[in-house]
C-alpha positions in Angstrom: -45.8 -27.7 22.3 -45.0 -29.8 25.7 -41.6 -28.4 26.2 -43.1 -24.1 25.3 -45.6 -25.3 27.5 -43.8 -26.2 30.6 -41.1 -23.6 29.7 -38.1 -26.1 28.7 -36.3 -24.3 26.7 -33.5 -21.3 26.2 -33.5 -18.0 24.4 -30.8 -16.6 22.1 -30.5 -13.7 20.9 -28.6 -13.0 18.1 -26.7 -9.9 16.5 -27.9 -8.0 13.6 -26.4 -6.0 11.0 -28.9 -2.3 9.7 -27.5 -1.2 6.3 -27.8 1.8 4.9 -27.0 2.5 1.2 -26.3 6.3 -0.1 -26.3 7.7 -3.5 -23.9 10.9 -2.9 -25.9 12.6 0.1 -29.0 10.5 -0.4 -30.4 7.6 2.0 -31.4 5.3 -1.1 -32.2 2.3 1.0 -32.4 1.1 4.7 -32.2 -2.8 5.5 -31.1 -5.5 7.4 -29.5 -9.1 8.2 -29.3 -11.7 10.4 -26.3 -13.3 8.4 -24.9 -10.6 5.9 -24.6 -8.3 3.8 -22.5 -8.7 0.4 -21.6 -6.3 -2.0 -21.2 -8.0 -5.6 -20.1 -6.9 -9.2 -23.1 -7.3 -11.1 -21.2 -8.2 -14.5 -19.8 -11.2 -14.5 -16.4 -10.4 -16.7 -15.5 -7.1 -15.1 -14.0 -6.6 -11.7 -15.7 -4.1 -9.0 -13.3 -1.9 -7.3 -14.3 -0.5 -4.4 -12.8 1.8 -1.3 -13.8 0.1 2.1 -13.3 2.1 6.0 -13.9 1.3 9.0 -15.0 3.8 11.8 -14.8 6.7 9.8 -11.5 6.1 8.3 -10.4 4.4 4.8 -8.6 1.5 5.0 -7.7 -0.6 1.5 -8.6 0.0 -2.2 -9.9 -3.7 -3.6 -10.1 -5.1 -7.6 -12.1 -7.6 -6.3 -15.6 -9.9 -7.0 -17.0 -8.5 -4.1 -16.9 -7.6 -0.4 -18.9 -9.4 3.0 -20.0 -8.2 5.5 -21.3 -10.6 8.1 -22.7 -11.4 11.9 -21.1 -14.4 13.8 -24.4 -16.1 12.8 -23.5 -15.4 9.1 -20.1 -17.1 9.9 -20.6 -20.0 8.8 -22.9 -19.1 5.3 -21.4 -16.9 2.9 -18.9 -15.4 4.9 -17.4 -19.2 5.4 -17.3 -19.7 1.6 -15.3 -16.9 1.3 -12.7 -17.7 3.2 -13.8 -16.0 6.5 -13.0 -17.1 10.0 -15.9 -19.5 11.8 -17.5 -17.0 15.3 -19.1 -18.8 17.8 -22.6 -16.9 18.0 -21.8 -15.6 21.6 -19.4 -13.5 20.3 -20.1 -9.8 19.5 -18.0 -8.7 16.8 -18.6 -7.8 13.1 -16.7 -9.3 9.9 -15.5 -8.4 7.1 -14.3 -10.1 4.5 -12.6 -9.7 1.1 -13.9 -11.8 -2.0 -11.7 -12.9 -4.5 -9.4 -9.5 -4.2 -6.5 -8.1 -5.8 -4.3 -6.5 -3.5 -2.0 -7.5 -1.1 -3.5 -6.7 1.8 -7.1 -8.6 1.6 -8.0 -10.6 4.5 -10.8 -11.7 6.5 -11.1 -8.9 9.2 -13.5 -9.3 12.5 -14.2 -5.7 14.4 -15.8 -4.6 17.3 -19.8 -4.9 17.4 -20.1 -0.9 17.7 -17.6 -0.2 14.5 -19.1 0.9 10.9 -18.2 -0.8 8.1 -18.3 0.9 4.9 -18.0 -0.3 1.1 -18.0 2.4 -1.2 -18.1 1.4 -5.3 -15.9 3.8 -6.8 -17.3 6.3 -9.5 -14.8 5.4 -12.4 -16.0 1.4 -12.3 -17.3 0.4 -15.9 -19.8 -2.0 -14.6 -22.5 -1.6 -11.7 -22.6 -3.7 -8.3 -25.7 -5.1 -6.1 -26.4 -5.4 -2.6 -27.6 -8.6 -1.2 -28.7 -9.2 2.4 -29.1 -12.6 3.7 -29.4 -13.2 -0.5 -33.3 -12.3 -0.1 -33.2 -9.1 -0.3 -31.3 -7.4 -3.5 -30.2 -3.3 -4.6 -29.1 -1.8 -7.2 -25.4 -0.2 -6.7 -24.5 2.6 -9.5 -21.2 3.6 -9.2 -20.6 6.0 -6.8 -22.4 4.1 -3.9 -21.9 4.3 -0.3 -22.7 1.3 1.8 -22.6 1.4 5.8 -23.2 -1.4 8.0 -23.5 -1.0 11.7 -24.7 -3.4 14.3 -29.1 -3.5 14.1 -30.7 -1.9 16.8 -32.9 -5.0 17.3 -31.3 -8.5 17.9 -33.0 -11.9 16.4 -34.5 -13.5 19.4 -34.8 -17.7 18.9 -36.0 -20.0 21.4 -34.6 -23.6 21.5 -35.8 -26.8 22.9 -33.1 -28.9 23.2 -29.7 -28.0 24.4 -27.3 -28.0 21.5 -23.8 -26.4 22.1 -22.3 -24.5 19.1 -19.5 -27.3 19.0 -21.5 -29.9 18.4 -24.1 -28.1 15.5 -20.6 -27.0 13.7 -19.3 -30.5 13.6 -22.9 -31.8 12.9 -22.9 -29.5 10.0 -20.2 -30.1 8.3 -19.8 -33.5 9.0 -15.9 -33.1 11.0 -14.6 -35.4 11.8 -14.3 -35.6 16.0 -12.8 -39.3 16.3 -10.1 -40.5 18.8 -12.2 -37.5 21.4 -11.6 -38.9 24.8 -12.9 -35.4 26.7 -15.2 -36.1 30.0 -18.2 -34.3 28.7 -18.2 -37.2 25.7 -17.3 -40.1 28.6 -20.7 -38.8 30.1 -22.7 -38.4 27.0 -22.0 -41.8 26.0 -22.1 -43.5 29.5 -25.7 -42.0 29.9 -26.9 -43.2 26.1 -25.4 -46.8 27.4 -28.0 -46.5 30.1 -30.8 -45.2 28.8 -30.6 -48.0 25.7 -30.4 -50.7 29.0 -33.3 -49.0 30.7 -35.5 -48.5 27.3 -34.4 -51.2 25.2 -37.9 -50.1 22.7 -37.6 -46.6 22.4 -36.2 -45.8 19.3 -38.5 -48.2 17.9 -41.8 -46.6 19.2 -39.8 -43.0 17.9 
């Protein structure tokens, strides 16, 4: 409450994804995300073959579990366990990326932040897919399904307190190894933790 208070801190604001879902000619559903959007089979012993485009134009036919599309906030959720490539959040660009596909071109793609992705479900698939964003928020794909994703027209605004560079939350969150590091900023950082232990030898006791 000090720091909001006194104003010490920084705003972000992060990139959104708006998705719209048609059924032939017919807006279905309008959504959003902060991290993504994925496109699933929802049986789990059939494949779900979709058509996916980008700005208007098609691009690959996939046999695949499913297809995501994320933000460079998303990067590292879903869109990381799926083999897709780690954004640093300052980065505006889109992803898309193949699950589990058969075909030979199926790779993690990253696009600019005003393309349109698009996943369509084909109309001769045995088995329905589902929409999930941010895996909150879940619809109901019948074959024949259009989904567009397009940057959101409103960004995610967070405020933070302390001064954390991307760097060090990824290697904090996944626990990487950084050892054998001999870069200045770390010299500093551990030169002025030396000094404030000899300064306030009690501190992380009255914390």
């Amino acid at each position: 409450m000090e720091a909001l208070a006194h104003r010490r801190y920084t705003i972000e604001d992060r990139l959104t994804i708006d998705v719209d879902v048609y059924q032939g000619k017919d807006l279905v559903t309008s959504t959003f995300a902060l991290n993504e959007a994925s496109v699933e089979k929802a049986a789990r012993e059939r494949m779900l073959e979709v058509v996916v485009g980008i700005d208007g134009r098609p691009l690959s036919r996939w046999g695949c579990d499913g297809v995501v599309c994320a933000t460079p906030t998303g990067s590292t959720a879903y869109n990381f366990s799926a083999g897709g490539p780690v954004v640093w959040p300052g980065v505006e660009a889109l992803l898309m990326v193949p699950i589990s596909a058969h075909a030979l071109f199926a790779r993690p793609m990253v696009v600019a932040p005003t393309s349109v992705m698009v996943v369509e479900v084909l109309a001769g698939n045995e088995s329905s897919g589902v929409l999930w964003c941010d895996g909150r928020r879940a619809v109901d794909l019948p074959p024949g399904a259009r989904i567009e994703v397009r940057r959101g027209s409103s960004p995610v605004r967070l405020v933070r307190l302390h001064e954390a560079p991307f760097t060090d939350r990824l290697v904090a969150k996944f626990g990487l190894s950084a050892e054998g590091w001999r870069g200045s900023a770390e010299r500093r950082r551990r030169a002025a933790e030396d000094a404030q232990g000899a300064t306030t030898p009690t501190e992380d006791a009255v914390v």
